[in-house]
C-alpha positions in Angstrom: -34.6 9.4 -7.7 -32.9 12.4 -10.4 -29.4 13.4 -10.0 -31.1 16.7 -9.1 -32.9 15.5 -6.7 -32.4 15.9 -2.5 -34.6 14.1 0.1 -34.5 15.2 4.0 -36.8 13.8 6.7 -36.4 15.1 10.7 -37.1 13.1 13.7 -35.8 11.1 16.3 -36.5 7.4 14.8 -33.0 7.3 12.8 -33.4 3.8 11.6 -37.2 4.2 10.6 -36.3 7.8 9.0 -33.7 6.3 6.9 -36.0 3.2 5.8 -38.7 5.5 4.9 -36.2 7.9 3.4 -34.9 5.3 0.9 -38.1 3.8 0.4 -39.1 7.4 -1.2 -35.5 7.3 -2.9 -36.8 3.6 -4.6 -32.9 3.0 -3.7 -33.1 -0.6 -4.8 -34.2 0.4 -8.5 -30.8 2.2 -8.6 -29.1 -0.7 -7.8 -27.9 -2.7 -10.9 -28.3 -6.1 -9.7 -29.9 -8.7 -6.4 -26.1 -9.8 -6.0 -24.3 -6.9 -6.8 -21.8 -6.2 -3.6 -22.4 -3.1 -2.1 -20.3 -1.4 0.0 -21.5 1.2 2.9 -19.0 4.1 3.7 -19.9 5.5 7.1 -17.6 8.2 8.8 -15.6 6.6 11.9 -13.4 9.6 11.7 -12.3 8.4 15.1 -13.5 6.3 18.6 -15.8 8.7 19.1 -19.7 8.1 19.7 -22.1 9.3 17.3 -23.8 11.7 20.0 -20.3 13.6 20.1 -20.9 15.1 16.6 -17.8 13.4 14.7 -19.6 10.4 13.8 -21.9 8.6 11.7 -25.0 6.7 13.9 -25.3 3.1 13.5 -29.0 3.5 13.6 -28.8 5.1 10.2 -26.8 2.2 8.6 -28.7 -0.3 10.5 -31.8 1.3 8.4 -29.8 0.8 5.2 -28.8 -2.5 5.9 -32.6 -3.4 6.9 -33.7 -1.5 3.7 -31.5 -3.6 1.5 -31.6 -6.6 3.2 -36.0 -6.2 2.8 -35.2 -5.7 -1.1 -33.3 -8.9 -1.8 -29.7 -7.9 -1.3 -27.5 -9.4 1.1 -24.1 -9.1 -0.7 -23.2 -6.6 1.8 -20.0 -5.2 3.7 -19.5 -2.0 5.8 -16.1 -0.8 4.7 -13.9 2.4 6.8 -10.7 3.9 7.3 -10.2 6.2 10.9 -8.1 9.1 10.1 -4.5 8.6 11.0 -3.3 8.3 14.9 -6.8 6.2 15.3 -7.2 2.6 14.6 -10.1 1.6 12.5 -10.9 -1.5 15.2 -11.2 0.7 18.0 -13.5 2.6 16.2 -15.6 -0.1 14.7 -16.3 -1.1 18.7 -16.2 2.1 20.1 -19.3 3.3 17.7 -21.0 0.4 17.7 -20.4 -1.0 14.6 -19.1 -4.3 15.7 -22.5 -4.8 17.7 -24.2 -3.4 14.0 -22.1 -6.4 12.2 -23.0 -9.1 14.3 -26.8 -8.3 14.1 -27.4 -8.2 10.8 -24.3 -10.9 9.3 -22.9 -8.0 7.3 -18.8 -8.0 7.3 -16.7 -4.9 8.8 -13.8 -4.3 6.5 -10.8 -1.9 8.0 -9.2 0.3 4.7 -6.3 0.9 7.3 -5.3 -3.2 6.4 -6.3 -3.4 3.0 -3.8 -3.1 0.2 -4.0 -0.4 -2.5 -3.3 0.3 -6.0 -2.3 3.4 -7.7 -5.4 4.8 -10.0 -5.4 8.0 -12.6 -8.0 10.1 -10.7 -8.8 12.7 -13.5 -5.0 13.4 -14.6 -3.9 12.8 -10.8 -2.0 9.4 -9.8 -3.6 8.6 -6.4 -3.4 5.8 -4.1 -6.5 3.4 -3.5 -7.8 1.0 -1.2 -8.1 -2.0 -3.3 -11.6 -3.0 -1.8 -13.3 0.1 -3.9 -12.6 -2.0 -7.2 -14.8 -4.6 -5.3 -17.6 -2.8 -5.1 -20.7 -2.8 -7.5 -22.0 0.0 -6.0 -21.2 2.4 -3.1 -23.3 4.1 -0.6 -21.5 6.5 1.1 -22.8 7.8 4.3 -20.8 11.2 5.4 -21.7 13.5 8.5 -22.4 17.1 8.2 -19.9 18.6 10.3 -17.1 21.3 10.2 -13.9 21.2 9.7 -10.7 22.8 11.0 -8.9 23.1 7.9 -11.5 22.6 4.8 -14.3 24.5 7.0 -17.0 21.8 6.1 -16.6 18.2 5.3 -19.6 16.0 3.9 -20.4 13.5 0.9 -16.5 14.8 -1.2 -14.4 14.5 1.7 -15.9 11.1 3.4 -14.0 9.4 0.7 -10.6 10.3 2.3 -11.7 6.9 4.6 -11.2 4.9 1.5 -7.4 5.5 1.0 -4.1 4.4 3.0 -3.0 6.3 5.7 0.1 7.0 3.5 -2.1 8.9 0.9 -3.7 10.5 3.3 -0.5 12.4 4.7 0.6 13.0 1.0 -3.2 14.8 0.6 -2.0 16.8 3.3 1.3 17.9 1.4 -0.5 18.6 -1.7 -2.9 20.8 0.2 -6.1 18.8 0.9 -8.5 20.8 -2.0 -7.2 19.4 -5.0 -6.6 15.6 -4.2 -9.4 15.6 -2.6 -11.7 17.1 -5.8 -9.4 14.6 -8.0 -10.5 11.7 -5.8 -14.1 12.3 -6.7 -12.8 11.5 -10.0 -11.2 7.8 -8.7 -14.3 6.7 -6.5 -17.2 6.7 -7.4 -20.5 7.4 -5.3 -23.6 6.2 -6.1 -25.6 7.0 -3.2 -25.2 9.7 -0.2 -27.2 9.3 2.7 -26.4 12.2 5.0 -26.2 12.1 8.8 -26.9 15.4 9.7 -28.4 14.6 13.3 -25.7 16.4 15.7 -22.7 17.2 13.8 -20.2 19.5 15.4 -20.2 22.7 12.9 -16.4 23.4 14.4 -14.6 20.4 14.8 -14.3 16.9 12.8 -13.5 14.6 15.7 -16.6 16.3 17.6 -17.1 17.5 21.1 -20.0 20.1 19.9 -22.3 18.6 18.6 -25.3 20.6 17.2 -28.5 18.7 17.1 -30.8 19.1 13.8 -32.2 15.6 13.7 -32.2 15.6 10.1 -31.3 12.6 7.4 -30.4 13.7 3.8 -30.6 11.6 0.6 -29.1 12.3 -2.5 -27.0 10.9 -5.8 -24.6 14.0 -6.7 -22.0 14.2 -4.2 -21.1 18.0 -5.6 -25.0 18.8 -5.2 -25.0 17.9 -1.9 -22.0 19.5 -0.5 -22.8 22.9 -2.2 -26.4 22.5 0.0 -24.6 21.7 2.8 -22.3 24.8 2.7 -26.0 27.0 2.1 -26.9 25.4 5.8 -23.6 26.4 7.1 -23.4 29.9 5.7 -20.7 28.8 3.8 -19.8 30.0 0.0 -19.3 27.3 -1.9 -15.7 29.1 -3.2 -15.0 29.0 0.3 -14.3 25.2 0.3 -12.2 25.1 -3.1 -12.4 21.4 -3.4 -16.1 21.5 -4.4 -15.9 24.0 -7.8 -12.8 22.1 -8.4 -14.9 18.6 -8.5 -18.1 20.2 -10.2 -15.2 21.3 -12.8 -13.9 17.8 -13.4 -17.3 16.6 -14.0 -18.1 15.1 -10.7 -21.6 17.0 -10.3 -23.7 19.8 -10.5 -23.2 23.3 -7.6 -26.4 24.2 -9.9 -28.8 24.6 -6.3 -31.3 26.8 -8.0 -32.4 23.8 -11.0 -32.4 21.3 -7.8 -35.2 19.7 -6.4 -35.2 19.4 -2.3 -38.1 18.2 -0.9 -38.5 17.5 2.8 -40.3 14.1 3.4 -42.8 14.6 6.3 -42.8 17.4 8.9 -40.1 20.3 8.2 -37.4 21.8 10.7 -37.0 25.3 9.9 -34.5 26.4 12.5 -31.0 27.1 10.9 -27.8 26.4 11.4 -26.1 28.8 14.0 -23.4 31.0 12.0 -20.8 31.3 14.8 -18.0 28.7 14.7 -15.6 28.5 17.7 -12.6 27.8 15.2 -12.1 31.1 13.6 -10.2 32.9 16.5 -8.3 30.0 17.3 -6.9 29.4 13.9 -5.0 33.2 14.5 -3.2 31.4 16.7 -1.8 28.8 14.8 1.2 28.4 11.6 -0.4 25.4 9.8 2.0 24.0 6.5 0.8 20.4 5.1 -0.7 19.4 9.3 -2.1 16.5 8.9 -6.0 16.3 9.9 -5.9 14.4 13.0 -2.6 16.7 14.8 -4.6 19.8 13.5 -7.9 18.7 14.6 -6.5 17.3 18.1 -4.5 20.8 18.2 -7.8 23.4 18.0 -9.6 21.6 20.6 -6.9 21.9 23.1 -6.6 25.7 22.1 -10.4 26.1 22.5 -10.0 24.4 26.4 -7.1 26.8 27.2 -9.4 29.7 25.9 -12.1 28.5 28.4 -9.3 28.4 31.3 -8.1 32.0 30.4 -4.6 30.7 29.2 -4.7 30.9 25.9 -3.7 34.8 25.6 -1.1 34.3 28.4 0.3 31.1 26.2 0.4 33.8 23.3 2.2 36.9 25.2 5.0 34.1 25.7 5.4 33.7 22.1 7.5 35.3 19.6 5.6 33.5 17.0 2.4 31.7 16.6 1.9 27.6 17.3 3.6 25.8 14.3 2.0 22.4 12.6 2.8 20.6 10.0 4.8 18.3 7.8 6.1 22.0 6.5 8.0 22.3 9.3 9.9 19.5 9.1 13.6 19.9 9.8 13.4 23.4 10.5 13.6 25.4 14.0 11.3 27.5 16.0 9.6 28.6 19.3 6.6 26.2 19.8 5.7 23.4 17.8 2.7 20.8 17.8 3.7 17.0 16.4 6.7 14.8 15.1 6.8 16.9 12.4 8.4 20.3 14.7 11.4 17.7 16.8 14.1 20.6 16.0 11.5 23.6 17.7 12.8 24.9 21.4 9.5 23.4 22.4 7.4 20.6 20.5 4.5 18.8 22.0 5.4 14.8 20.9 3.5 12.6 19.0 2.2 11.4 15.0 -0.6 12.5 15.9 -0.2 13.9 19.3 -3.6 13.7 21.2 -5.9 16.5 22.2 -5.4 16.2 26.1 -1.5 15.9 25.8 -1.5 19.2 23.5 -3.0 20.9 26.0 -1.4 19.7 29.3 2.0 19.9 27.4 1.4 23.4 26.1 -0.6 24.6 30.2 3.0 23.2 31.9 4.7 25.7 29.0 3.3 28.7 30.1 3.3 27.9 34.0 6.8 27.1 33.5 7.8 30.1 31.3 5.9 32.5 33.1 7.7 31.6 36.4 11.1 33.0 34.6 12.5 35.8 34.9 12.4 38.4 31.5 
């Protein structure tokens, strides 16, 4: 398989669909050697099942591990980091990896325990999860999905699961686009295999999941993304991270010299273009939020919009919902997260969850609207 080169194949079989899929890939003639230790990065964002949307299946990496294990290599281990305010372990059991593990022998490894190591990502110092140095070569295993604060968040971004909680928060501070374009630079991938079954196109811990039933193989994490922003009528300048990486040398946005070829019968339905998470967002001040308080945060915004309290939350407010580590030390109305303690009113928590954001901020305005003007 070419670096220009990407595979899809649709059905319901995930774990034959990925066999066949990197049987038409000839995956093991990339590999350099029968013992080589390969690592498999799915995305176990959070404890979330793959049906939700936020997750990667364990079908599909039961079909790699079935594929590689057919071909001679068994030097294997299945290696994750949950965002932060989840715990890898709960994760690892919650999606079935744990179940996955003891199947087939191969060894879970949780980034949130492993030591790091400081690498020069491109002219960027960034911290790494030391296991990445162990690996002869990487499949990385990313879910087409939305996100609340990059919009999408595929084969670049899945590589956020390979780095301490601490870097992730300092990603968040340095604005997300170019730490994450620089890590392409300090981890390398040499094989995506897409889960683009039922991602959620709004939210990255899931809840909406849109069903496409699709699997996507590819080499050039940059090439992949910039298709995956065509599906979800995104421009590729849209998500800055991805022209940042092509310009570091990480790949190729060239779509138009690609070669995607669907392996069996085709889907032509497209993506839907709405996204829940555009109005929402007008209600929010975001500075440096982590992922997990911003993504628990929209959610609870979208379940008060559904209850008709949303607009009556905003009419109380004299400015919009503030997130973030920018807000640190500083004063305000309403405030979501450790990170706002000194607001009037701030929801607790590092990261606070989804259904205490939006009880916490439902008591506010039944409270608030009960006093007098």
């Amino acid at each position: 398989m070419r670096k220009n080169e990407i595979l899809q194949i649709y059905g319901t079989d995930y774990k034959k669909n990925t066999f066949r899929l990197l049987e038409e890939a000839d995956l093991a003639g990339l590999i350099p050697a029968p013992g080589a230790r390969i690592g498999i990065k799915p995305n176990l964002v959070s404890a979330s099942e793959a049906s939700w949307g936020a997750t990667t299946h364990p079908e599909v990496v039961a079909g790699i591990i079935e594929y590689l294990q057919a071909h001679g290599f068994n030097n294997l281990v299945i290696a994750e980091g949950s965002w932060v305010g989840d715990t890898t372990s709960e994760a690892f059991e919650v999606c079935g990896y744990n179940a996955l593990s003891a199947r087939y022998g191969v060894p879970l490894l949780d980034a949130q325990k492993d030591k790091f190591h400081k690498k020069d990502c491109a002219g960027l110092q960034l911290r790494i999860c030391n296991c990445v140095d162990t690996f002869d070569f990487l499949i990385n295993v990313p879910v087409l999905k939305g996100h609340c604060q990059t919009r999408m968040t595929c084969a670049l971004k899945n590589m956020k699961g390979l780095i301490p909680n601490s870097e992730k928060r300092h990603f968040h501070s340095m604005g997300l686009h170019k730490p994450i374009a620089h890590l392409s630079a300090g981890i390398r991938q040499d094989f995506i295999l897409v889960d683009h079954i039922c991602g959620d196109l709004d939210f990255e811990d899931g809840g909406n999941p849109v069903v496409r039933n699709c699997l996507m193989a590819a080499r050039d994490p940059v090439l992949t993304d910039t298709l995956v922003c065509r599906l979800m009528h995104l421009d590729p300048a849209d998500v800055p991270y991805i022209p940042m990486a092509a310009a570091l040398g990480s790949g190729s946005m060239d779509l138009e010299s690609a070669r995607i070829r669907v392996i069996g019968q085709s889907s032509p339905e497209a993506l839907p273009r709405e996204r829940k998470i555009v109005a929402l967002q007008d209600a929010v001040e975001e500075v440096e939020s982590c992922s997990a308080c911003y993504g628990y945060l929209i959610p609870a915004l979208q379940m008060l919009k559904e209850e008709g309290l949303l607009d009556r939350l905003m009419a109380l407010l004299p400015d919009k919902i503030c997130i973030g580590q920018g807000f640190r030390g500083k004063t305000g109305a309403v405030g979501i997260g450790r990170c706002t303690s000194g607001f009037d009113f701030s929801v607790p928590g590092c990261p606070p969850t989804e259904d205490r954001i939006y009880r916490s901020l439902k008591e506010y305005i039944l409270t608030h609207e009960d006093r007098p003007s």
